[in-house]
Structures are given as C-alpha cells and as structure tokens.
N, CA, C and O atoms as a printed pandas DataFrame, in Angstrom:
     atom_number atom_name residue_name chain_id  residue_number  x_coord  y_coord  z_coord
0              1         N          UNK        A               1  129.447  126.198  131.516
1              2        CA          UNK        A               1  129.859  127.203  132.485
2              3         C          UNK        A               1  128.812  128.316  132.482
3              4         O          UNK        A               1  128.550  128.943  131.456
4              5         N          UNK        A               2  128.239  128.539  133.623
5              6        CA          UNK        A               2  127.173  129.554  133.549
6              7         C          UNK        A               2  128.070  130.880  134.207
7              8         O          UNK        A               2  128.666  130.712  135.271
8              9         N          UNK        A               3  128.126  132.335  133.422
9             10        CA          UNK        A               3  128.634  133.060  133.930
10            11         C          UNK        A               3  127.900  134.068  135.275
11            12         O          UNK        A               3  126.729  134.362  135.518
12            13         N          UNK        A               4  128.698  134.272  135.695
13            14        CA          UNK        A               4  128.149  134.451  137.331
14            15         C          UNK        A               4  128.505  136.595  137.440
15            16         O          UNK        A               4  129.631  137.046  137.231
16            17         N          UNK        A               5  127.405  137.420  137.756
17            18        CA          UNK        A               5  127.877  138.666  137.292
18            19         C          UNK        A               5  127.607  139.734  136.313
19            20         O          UNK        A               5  127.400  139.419  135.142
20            21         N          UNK        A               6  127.594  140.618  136.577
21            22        CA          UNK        A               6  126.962  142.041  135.254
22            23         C          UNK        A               6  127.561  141.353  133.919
23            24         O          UNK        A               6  128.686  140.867  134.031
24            25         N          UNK        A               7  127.084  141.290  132.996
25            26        CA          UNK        A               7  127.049  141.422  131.145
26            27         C          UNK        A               7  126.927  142.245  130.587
27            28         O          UNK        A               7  125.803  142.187  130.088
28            29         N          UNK        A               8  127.619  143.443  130.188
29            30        CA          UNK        A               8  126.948  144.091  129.339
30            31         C          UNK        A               8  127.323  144.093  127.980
31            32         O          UNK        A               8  128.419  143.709  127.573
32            33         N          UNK        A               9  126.531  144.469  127.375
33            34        CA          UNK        A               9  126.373  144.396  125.582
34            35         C          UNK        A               9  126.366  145.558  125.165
35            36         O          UNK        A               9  125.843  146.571  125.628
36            37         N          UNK        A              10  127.021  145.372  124.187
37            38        CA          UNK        A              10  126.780  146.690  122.963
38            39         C          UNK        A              10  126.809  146.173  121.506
39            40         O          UNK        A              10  127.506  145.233  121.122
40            41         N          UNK        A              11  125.957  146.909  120.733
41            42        CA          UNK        A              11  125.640  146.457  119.586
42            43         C          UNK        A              11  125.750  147.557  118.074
43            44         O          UNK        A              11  125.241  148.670  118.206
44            45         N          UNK        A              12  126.298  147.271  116.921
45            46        CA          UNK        A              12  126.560  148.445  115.955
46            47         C          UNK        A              12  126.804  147.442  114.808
47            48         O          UNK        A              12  127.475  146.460  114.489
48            49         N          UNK        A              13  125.542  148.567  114.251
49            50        CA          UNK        A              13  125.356  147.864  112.738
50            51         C          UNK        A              13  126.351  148.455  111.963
51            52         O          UNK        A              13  126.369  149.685  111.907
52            53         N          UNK        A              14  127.474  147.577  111.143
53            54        CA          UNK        A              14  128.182  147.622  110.297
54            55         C          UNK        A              14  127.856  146.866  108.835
55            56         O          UNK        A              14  128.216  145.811  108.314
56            57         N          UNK        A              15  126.811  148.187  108.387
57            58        CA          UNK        A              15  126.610  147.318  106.385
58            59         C          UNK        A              15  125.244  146.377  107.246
59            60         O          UNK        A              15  124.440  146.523  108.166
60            61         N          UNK        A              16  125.696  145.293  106.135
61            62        CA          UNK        A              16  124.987  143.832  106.419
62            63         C          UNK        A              16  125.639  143.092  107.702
63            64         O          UNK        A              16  125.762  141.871  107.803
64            65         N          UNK        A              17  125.979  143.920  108.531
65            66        CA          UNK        A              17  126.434  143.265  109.855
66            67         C          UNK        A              17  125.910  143.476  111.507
67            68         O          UNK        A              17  125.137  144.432  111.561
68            69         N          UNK        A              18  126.047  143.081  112.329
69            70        CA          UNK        A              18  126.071  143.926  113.053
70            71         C          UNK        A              18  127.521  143.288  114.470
71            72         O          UNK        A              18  127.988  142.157  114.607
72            73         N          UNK        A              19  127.868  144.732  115.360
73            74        CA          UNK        A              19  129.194  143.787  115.716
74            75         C          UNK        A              19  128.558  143.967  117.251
75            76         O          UNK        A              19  128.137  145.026  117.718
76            77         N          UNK        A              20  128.593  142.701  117.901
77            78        CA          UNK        A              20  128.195  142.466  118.995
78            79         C          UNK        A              20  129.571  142.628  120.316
79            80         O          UNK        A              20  130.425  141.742  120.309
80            81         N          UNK        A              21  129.663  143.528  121.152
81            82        CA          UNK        A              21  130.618  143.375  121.775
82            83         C          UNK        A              21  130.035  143.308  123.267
83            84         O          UNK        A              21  129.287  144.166  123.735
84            85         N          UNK        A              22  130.633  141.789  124.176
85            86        CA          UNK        A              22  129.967  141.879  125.466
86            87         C          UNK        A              22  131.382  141.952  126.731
87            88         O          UNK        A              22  132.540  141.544  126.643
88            89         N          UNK        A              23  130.747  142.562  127.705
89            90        CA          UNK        A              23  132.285  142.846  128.587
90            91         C          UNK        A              23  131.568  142.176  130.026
91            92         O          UNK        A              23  130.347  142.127  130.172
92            93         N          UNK        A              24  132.107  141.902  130.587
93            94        CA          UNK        A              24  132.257  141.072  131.951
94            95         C          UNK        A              24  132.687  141.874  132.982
95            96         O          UNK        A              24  133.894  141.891  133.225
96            97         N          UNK        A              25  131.834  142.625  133.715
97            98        CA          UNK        A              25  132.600  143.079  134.982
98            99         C          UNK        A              25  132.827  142.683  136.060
99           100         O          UNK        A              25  132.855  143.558  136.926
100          101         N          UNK        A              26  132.996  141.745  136.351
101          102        CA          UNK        A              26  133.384  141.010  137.548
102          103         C          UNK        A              26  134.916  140.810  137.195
103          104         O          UNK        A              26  135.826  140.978  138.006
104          105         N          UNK        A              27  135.089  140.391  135.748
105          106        CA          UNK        A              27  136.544  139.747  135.211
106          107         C          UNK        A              27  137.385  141.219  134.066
107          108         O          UNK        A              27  138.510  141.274  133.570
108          109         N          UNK        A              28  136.416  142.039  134.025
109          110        CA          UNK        A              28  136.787  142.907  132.939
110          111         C          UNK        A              28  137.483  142.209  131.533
111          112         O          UNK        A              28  138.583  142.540  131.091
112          113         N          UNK        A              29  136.740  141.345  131.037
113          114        CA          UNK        A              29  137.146  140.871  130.214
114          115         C          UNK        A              29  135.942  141.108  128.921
115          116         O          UNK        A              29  134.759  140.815  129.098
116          117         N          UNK        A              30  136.304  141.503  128.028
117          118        CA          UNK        A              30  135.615  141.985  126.229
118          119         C          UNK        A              30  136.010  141.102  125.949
119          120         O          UNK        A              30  136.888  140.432  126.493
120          121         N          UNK        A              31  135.107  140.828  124.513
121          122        CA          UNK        A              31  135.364  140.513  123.540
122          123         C          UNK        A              31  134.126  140.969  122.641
123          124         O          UNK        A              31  133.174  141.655  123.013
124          125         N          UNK        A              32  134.366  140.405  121.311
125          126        CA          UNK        A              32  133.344  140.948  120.152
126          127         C          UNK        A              32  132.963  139.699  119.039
127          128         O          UNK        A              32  133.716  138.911  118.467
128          129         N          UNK        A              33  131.581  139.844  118.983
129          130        CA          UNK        A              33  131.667  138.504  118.056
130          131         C          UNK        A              33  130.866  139.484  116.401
131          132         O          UNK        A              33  130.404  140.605  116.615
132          133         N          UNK        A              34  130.831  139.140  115.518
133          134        CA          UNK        A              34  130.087  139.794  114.140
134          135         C          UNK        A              34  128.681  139.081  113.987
135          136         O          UNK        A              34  128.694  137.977  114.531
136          137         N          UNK        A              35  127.941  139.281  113.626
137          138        CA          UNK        A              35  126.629  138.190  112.767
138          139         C          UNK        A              35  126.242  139.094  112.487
139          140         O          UNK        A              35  126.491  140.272  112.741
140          141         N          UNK        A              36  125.151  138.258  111.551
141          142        CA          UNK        A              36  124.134  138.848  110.115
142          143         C          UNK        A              36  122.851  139.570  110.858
143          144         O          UNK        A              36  122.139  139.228  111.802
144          145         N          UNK        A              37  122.879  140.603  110.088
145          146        CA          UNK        A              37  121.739  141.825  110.721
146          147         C          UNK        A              37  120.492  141.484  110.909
147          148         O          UNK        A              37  119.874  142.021  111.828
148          149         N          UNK        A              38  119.970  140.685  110.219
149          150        CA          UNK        A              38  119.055  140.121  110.479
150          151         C          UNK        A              38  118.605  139.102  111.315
151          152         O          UNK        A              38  117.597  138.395  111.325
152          153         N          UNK        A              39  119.883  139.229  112.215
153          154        CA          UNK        A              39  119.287  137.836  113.454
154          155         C          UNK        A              39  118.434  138.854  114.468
155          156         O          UNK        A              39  117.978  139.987  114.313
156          157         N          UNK        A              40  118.436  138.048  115.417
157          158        CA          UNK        A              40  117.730  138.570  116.248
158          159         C          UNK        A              40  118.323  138.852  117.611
159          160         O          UNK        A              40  119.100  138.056  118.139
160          161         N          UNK        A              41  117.970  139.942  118.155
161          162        CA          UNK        A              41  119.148  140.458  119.231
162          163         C          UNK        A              41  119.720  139.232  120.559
163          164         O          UNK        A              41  120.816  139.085  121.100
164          165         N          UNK        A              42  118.449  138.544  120.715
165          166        CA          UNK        A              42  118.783  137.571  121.278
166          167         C          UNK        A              42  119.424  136.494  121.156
167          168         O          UNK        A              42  119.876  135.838  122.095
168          169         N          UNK        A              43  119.552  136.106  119.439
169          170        CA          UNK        A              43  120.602  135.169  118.901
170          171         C          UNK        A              43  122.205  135.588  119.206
171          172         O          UNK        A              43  123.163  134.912  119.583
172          173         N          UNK        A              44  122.043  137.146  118.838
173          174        CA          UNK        A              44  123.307  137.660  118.813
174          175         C          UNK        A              44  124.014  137.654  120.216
175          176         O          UNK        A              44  125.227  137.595  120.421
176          177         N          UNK        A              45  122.800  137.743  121.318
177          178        CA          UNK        A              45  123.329  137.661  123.059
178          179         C          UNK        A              45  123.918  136.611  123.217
179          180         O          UNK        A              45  125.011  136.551  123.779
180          181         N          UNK        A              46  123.090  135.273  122.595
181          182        CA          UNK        A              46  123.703  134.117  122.815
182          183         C          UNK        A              46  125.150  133.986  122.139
183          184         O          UNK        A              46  126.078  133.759  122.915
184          185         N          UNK        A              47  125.397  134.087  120.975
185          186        CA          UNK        A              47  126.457  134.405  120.294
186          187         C          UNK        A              47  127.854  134.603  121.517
187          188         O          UNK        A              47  128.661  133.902  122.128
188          189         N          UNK        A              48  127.525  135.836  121.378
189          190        CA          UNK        A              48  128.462  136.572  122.080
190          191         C          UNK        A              48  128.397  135.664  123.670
191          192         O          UNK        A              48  129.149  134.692  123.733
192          193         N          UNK        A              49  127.816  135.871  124.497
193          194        CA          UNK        A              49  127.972  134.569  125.789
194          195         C          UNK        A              49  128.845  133.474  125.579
195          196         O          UNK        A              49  129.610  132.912  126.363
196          197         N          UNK        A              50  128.549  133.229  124.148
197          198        CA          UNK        A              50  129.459  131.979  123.815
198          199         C          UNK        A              50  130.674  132.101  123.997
199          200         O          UNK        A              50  131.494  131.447  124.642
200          201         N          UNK        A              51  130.743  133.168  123.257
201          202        CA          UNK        A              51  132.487  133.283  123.376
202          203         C          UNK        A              51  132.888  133.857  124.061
203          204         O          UNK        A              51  134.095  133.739  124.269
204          205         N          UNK        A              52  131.958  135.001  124.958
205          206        CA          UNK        A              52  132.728  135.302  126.636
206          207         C          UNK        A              52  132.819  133.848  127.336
207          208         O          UNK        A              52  133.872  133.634  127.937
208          209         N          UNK        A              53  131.995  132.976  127.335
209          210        CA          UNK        A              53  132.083  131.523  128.578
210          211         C          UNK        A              53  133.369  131.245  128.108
211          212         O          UNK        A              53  134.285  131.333  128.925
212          213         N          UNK        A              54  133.731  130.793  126.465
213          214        CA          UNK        A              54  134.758  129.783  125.981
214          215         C          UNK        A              54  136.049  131.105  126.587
215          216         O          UNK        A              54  136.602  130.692  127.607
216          217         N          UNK        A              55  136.395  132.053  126.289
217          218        CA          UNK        A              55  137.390  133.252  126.717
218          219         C          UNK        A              55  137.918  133.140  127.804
219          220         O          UNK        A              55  139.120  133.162  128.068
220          221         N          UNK        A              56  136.671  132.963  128.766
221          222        CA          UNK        A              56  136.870  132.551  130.200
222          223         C          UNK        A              56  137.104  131.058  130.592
223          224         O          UNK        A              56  137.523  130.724  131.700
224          225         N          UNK        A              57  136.934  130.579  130.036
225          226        CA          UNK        A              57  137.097  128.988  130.548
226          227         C          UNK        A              57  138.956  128.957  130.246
227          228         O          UNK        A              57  139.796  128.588  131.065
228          229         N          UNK        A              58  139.216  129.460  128.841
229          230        CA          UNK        A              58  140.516  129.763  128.789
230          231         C          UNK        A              58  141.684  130.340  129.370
231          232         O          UNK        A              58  142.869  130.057  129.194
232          233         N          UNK        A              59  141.042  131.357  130.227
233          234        CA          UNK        A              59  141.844  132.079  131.449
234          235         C          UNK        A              59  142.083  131.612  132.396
235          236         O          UNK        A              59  143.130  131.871  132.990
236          237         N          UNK        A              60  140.861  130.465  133.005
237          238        CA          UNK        A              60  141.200  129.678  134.116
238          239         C          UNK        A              60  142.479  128.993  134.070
239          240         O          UNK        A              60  142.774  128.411  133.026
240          241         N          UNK        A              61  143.517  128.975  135.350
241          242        CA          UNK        A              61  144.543  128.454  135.471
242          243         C          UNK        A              61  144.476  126.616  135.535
243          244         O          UNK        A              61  145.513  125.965  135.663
C-alpha cells in the first residue's frame, strides 16, 4: 500500500532511544514507533511508514 498525502514526522531522543511519531493528514491518523538511536533517520522513516501503511490497511472497511 503506497500512502497517498502529507507525512509528517517527529522525532525525540529518549536515553538510548529515539521515539519516532508519524501523523497522516489526509486520514489524521498517528501513531509512534521506538528504535535504537543509532539508526539512521531514514531507517526510522521507514519504520514508522510501516506501521502507519499496516494502521491504515486496518481501518479500511
């Protein structure tokens, strides 16, 4: 499922963490995923996409 629409991200290092939260405005739908500080911001985009697509695939009726 390719998401269709603004993404935005926000990102906050917690410790050895950091917490990735991406929101959907077309659907207004958040969520937040965690990983290790040392990835790379773009791992963490993908991350998080992941589990906005799977979130959304779930909402579909």
């Amino acid at each position: 499922m390719a998401l269709s629409g603004e993404v935005l991200f926000e990102f906050r290092r917690i410790g050895n963490a950091v917490k990735v939260t991406a929101f959907h405005a077309p659907t207004l739908t958040e969520i937040s995923v965690v990983g290790p500080a040392g990835a790379t911001e773009a791992h963490l985009k993908m991350m998080a996409l992941k589990r906005l697509e799977y979130v959304l695939a779930k909402k579909k009726p």
